[in-house]
BAFI-3210 file (N, C-alpha, C; in Angstrom, 3 decimals, decimal comma, padded with zeros to 6 digits):
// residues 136
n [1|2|3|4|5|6|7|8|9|10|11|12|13|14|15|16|17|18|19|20|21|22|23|24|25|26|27|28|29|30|31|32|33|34|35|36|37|38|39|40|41|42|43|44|45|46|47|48|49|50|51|52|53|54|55|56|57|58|59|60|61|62|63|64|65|66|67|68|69|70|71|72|73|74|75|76|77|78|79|80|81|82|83|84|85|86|87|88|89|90|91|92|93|94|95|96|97|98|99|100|101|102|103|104|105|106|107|108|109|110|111|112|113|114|115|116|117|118|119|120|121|122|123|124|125|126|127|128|129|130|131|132|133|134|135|136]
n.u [-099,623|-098,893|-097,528|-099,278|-097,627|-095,806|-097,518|-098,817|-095,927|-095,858|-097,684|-096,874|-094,121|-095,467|-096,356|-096,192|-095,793|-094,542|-092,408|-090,971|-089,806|-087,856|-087,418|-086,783|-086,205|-087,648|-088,026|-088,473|-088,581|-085,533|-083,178|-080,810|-076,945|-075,603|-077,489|-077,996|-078,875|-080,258|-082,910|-085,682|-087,843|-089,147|-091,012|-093,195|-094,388|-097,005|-099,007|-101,664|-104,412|-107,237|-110,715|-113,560|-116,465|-119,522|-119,385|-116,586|-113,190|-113,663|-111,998|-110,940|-108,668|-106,668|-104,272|-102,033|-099,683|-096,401|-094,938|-092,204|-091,338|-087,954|-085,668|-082,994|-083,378|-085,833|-087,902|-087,972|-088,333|-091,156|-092,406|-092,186|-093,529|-096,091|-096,540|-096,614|-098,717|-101,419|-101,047|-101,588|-103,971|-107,006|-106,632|-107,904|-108,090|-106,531|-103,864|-100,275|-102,230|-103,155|-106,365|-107,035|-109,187|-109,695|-107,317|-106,888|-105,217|-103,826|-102,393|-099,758|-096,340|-093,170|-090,104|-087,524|-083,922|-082,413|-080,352|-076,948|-075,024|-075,692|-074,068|-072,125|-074,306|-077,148|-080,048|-083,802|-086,850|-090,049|-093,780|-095,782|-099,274|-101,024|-104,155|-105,215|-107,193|-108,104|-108,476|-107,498]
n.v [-008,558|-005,093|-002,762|000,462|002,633|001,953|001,846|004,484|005,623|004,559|005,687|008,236|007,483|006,649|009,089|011,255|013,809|014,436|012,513|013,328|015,417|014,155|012,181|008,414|009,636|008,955|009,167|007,006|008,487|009,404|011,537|009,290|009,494|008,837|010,065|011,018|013,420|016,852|017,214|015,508|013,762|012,812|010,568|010,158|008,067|009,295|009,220|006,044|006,548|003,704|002,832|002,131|000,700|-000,535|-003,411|-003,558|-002,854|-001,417|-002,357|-000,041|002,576|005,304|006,911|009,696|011,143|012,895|014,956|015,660|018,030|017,952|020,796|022,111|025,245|026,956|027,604|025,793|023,588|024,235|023,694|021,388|020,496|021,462|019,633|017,134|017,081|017,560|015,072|013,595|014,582|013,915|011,384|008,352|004,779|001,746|000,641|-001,041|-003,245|-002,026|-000,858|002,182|004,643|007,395|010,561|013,582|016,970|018,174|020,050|022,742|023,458|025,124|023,154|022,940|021,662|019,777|018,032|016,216|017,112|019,430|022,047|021,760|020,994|022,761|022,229|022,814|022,962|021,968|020,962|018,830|017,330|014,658|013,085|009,953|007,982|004,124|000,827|-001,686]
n.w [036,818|036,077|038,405|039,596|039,310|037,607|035,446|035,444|033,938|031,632|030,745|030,176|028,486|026,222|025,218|022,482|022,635|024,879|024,755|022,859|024,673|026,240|025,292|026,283|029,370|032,208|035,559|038,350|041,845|041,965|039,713|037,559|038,393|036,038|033,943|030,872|029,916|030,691|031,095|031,941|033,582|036,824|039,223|041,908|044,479|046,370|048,289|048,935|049,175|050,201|048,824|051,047|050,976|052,763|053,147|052,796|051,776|048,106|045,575|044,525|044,357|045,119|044,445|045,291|042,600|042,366|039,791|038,728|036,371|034,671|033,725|031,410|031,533|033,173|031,572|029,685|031,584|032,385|030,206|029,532|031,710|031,092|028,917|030,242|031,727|029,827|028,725|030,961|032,604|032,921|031,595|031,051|030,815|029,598|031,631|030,560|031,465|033,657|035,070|034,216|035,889|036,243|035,926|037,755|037,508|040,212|041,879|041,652|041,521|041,978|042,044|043,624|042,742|044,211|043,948|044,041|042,319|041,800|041,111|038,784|037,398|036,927|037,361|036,893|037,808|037,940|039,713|040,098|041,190|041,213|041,070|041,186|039,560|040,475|039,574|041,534]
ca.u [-100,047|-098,133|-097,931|-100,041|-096,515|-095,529|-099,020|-098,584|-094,752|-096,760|-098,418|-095,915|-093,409|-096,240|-097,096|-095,146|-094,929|-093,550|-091,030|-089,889|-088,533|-087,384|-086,730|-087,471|-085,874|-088,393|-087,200|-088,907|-087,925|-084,224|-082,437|-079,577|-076,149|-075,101|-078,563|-077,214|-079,776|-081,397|-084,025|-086,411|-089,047|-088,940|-092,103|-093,126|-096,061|-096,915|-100,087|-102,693|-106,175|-108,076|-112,001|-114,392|-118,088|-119,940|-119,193|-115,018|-112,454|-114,618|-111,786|-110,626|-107,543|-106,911|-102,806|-101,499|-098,303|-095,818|-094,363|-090,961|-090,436|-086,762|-084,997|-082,188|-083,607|-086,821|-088,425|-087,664|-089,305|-092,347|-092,724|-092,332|-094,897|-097,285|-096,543|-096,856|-100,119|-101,526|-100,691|-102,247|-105,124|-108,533|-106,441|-108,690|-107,873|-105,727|-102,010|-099,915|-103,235|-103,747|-107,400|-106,895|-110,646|-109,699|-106,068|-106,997|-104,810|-104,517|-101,452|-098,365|-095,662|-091,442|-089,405|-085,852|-082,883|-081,358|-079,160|-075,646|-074,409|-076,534|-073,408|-071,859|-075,192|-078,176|-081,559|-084,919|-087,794|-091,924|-093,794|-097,268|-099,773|-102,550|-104,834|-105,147|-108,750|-107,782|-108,602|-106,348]
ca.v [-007,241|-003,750|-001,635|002,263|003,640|001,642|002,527|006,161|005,903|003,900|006,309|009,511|007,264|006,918|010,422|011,458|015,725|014,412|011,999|014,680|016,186|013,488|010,477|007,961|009,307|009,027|007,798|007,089|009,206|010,499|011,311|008,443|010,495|009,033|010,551|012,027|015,002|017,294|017,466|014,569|013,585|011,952|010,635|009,801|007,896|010,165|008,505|005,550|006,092|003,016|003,306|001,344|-000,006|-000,795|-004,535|-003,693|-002,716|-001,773|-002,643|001,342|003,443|006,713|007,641|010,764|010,670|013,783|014,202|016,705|018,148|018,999|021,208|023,132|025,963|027,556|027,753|023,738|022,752|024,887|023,354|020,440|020,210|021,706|017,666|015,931|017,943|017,129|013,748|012,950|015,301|013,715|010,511|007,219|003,611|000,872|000,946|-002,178|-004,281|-001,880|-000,192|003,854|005,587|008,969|011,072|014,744|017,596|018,945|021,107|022,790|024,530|024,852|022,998|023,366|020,855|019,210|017,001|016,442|017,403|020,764|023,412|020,847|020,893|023,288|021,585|024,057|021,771|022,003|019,631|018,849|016,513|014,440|011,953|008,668|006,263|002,912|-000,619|-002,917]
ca.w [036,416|036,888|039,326|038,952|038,733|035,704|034,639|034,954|033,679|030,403|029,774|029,926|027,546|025,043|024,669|021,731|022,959|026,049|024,834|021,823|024,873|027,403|025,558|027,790|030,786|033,012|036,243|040,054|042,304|041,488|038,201|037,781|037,965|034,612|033,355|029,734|029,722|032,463|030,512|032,242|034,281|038,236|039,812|043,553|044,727|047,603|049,092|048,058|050,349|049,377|049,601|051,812|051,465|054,169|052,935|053,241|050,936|047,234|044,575|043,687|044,958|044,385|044,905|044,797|042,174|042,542|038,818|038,626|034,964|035,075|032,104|031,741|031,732|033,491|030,314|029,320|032,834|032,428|028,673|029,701|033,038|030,335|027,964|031,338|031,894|028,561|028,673|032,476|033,351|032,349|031,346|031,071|029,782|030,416|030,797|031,342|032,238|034,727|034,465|034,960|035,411|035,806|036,439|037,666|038,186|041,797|042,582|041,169|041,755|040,964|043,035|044,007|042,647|045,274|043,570|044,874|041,454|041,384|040,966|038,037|036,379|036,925|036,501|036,914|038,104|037,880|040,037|039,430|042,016|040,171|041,865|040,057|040,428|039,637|039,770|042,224]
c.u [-099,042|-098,448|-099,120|-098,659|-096,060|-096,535|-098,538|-097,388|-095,192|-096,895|-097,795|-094,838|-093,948|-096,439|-096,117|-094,626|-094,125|-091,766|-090,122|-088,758|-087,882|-087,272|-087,248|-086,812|-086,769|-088,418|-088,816|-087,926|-086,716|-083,988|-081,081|-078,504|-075,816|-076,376|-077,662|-077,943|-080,499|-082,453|-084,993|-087,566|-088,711|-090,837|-091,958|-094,542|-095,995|-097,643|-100,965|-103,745|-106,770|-110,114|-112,722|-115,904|-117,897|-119,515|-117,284|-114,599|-113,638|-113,742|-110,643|-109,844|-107,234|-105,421|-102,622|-099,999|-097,953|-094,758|-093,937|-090,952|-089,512|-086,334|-083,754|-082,186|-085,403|-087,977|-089,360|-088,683|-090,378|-093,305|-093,196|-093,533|-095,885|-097,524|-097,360|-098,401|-101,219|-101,699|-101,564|-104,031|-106,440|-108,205|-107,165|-108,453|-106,772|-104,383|-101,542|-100,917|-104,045|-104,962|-107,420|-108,308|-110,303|-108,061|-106,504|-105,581|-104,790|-103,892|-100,129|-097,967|-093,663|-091,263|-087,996|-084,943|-081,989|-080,107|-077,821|-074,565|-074,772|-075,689|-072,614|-072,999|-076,673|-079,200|-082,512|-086,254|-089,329|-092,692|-095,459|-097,879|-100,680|-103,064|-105,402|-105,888|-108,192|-108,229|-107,493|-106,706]
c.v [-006,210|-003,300|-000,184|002,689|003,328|002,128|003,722|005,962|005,450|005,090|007,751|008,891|007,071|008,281|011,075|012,878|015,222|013,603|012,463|015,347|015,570|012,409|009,329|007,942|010,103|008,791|007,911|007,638|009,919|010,268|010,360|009,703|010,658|009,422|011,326|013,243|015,545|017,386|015,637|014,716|012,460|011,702|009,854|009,347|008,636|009,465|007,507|005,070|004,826|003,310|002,155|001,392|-000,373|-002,708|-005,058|-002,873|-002,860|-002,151|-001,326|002,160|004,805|007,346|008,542|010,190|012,447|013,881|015,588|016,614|019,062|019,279|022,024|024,468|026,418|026,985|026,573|023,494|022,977|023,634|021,613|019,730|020,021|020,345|017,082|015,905|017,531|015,185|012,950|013,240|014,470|012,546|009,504|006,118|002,737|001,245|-000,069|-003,382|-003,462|-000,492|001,237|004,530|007,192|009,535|012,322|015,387|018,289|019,927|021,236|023,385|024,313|024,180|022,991|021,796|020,245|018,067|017,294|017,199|019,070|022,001|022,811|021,225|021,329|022,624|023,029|022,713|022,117|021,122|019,691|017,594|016,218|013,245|010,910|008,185|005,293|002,157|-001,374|-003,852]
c.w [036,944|037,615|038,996|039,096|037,684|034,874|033,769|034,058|032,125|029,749|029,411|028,637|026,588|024,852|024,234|022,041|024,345|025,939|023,750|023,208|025,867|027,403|026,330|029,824|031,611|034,240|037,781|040,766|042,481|040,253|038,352|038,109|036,450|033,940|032,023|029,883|031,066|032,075|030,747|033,192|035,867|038,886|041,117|043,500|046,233|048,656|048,223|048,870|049,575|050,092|050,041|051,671|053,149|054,557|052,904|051,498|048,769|045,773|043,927|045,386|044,971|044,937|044,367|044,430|042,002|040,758|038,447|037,202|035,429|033,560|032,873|031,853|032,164|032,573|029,956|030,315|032,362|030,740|028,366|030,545|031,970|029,460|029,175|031,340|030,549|028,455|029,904|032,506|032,031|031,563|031,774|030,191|030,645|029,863|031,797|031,904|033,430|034,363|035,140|034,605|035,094|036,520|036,158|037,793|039,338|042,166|041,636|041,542|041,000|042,257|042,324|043,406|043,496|044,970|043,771|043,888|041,101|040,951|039,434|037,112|036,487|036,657|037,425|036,822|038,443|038,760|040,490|040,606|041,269|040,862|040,712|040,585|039,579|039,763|040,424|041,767]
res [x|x|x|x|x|x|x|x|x|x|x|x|x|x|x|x|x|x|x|x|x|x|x|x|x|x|x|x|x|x|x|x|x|x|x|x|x|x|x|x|x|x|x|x|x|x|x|x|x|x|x|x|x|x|x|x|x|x|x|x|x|x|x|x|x|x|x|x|x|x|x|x|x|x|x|x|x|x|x|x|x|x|x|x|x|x|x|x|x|x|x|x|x|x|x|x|x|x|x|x|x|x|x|x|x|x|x|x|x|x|x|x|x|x|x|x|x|x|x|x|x|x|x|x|x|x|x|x|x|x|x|x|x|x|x|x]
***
Protein backbone atom coordinates (compact mmCIF):
# COMPACT_ATOMS: atom_id res chain seq x y z
CA UNK A 1 0.00 0.00 0.00
CA UNK A 2 1.09 3.84 -0.32
CA UNK A 3 2.12 6.05 1.81
CA UNK A 4 -0.61 9.36 2.95
CA UNK A 5 1.87 11.48 1.01
CA UNK A 6 1.46 9.63 -2.23
CA UNK A 7 -2.15 9.67 -1.20
CA UNK A 8 -2.38 13.32 -0.86
CA UNK A 9 0.12 13.87 -3.99
CA UNK A 10 -2.86 11.34 -5.85
CA UNK A 11 -5.05 13.30 -5.30
CA UNK A 12 -3.59 16.98 -6.22
CA UNK A 13 -2.35 15.25 -9.75
CA UNK A 14 -5.94 14.18 -10.39
CA UNK A 15 -7.57 17.39 -9.95
CA UNK A 16 -7.76 18.71 -13.37
CA UNK A 17 -7.82 22.97 -12.08
CA UNK A 18 -4.76 22.12 -10.32
CA UNK A 19 -2.85 20.28 -12.89
CA UNK A 20 -4.09 23.02 -15.81
CA UNK A 21 -1.65 24.91 -13.83
CA UNK A 22 1.20 22.64 -12.54
CA UNK A 23 1.38 19.78 -14.70
CA UNK A 24 2.49 17.25 -12.64
CA UNK A 25 5.12 19.04 -10.85
CA UNK A 26 4.32 18.30 -7.66
CA UNK A 27 7.28 17.49 -5.67
CA UNK A 28 8.08 16.58 -1.62
CA UNK A 29 9.65 18.95 -0.06
CA UNK A 30 11.97 21.00 -2.60
CA UNK A 31 11.50 22.05 -6.25
CA UNK A 32 14.21 19.87 -8.37
CA UNK A 33 16.68 22.64 -9.86
CA UNK A 34 16.04 21.31 -13.37
CA UNK A 35 12.22 21.97 -12.46
CA UNK A 36 11.08 23.57 -16.10
CA UNK A 37 8.36 25.90 -14.49
CA UNK A 38 8.02 27.88 -11.12
CA UNK A 39 4.79 27.39 -11.36
CA UNK A 40 4.37 24.10 -8.88
CA UNK A 41 3.51 22.64 -5.85
CA UNK A 42 6.06 21.23 -2.71
CA UNK A 43 4.60 19.31 0.18
CA UNK A 44 5.94 18.42 3.81
CA UNK A 45 4.57 15.96 6.19
CA UNK A 46 4.94 18.10 9.27
CA UNK A 47 3.49 15.84 12.06
CA UNK A 48 1.42 12.34 12.32
CA UNK A 49 -0.31 12.19 16.15
CA UNK A 50 -1.75 8.73 16.07
CA UNK A 51 -4.90 8.15 18.37
CA UNK A 52 -5.26 5.80 21.34
CA UNK A 53 -8.19 3.65 22.89
CA UNK A 54 -8.09 2.58 26.08
CA UNK A 55 -7.36 -0.95 24.33
CA UNK A 56 -3.96 0.81 22.44
CA UNK A 57 -3.30 2.24 19.22
CA UNK A 58 -7.25 2.53 17.33
CA UNK A 59 -6.18 2.20 13.51
CA UNK A 60 -6.54 6.31 12.49
CA UNK A 61 -3.77 9.09 12.10
CA UNK A 62 -4.24 12.39 11.56
CA UNK A 63 -0.80 14.23 9.90
CA UNK A 64 -0.44 17.56 9.39
CA UNK A 65 0.79 18.07 5.47
CA UNK A 66 2.37 21.67 4.73
CA UNK A 67 1.47 22.25 0.85
CA UNK A 68 3.63 25.43 -0.90
CA UNK A 69 1.79 26.81 -4.14
CA UNK A 70 4.68 28.46 -5.93
CA UNK A 71 4.07 30.88 -9.18
CA UNK A 72 5.77 33.36 -10.81
CA UNK A 73 4.02 35.81 -9.82
CA UNK A 74 2.00 36.72 -6.49
CA UNK A 75 -1.06 36.43 -8.30
CA UNK A 76 -0.13 32.64 -9.89
CA UNK A 77 0.62 31.46 -6.14
CA UNK A 78 -2.53 32.85 -4.68
CA UNK A 79 -4.54 31.12 -7.78
CA UNK A 80 -3.06 28.41 -7.37
CA UNK A 81 -3.32 27.75 -3.22
CA UNK A 82 -7.03 28.57 -4.10
CA UNK A 83 -6.86 24.70 -6.84
CA UNK A 84 -4.94 23.08 -3.98
CA UNK A 85 -7.73 24.34 -1.61
CA UNK A 86 -10.50 23.10 -3.74
CA UNK A 87 -9.05 20.00 -4.38
CA UNK A 88 -8.12 19.03 -0.41
CA UNK A 89 -10.49 20.71 2.05
CA UNK A 90 -13.49 18.37 2.88
CA UNK A 91 -11.65 15.67 0.65
CA UNK A 92 -12.95 11.96 1.33
CA UNK A 93 -12.22 8.57 -0.50
CA UNK A 94 -9.55 6.40 -1.34
CA UNK A 95 -6.32 7.32 -2.99
CA UNK A 96 -3.67 4.76 -3.91
CA UNK A 97 -5.46 2.01 -1.57
CA UNK A 98 -5.05 4.33 1.00
CA UNK A 99 -8.53 5.16 2.87
CA UNK A 100 -8.69 9.23 3.36
CA UNK A 101 -11.88 10.11 5.89
CA UNK A 102 -11.60 13.63 6.01
CA UNK A 103 -8.72 16.51 4.79
CA UNK A 104 -9.59 19.93 6.64
CA UNK A 105 -8.12 23.21 6.16
CA UNK A 106 -6.22 24.74 9.16
CA UNK A 107 -3.74 27.55 8.38
CA UNK A 108 -2.33 29.82 5.70
CA UNK A 109 -0.17 32.14 4.91
CA UNK A 110 2.79 33.36 2.03
CA UNK A 111 5.96 32.09 2.53
CA UNK A 112 9.31 33.27 1.50
CA UNK A 113 11.53 31.43 -1.44
CA UNK A 114 14.53 30.27 -0.18
CA UNK A 115 15.87 28.54 -2.97
CA UNK A 116 19.56 28.82 -3.79
CA UNK A 117 18.54 29.90 -7.25
CA UNK A 118 16.06 32.70 -5.89
CA UNK A 119 17.84 35.95 -7.67
CA UNK A 120 18.07 33.68 -11.18
CA UNK A 121 14.45 32.92 -10.81
CA UNK A 122 11.80 34.61 -8.56
CA UNK A 123 9.16 32.19 -7.26
CA UNK A 124 6.12 33.87 -4.92
CA UNK A 125 4.89 31.05 -2.59
CA UNK A 126 1.34 30.35 -0.56
CA UNK A 127 1.46 27.71 2.05
CA UNK A 128 -1.54 26.16 3.31
CA UNK A 129 -1.72 23.43 6.62
CA UNK A 130 -4.55 20.72 6.36
CA UNK A 131 -4.99 17.86 8.79
CA UNK A 132 -5.53 14.51 7.15
CA UNK A 133 -7.78 11.39 9.17
CA UNK A 134 -6.71 8.31 7.70
CA UNK A 135 -6.58 4.69 7.94
CA UNK A 136 -2.94 3.05 8.61
Amino acid sequence: MSTIAEAIRNVLVNDATVTAITGARIYPAVIPQNAASARCITYDQISTPRLRALDGLDGLSQPRFQINSWGTTYAEAKSLAAAVKGALADYSGTALGVVIRDVSIEDEGDVEDLSPDVRSRRRYGVRQDFLVWYEE
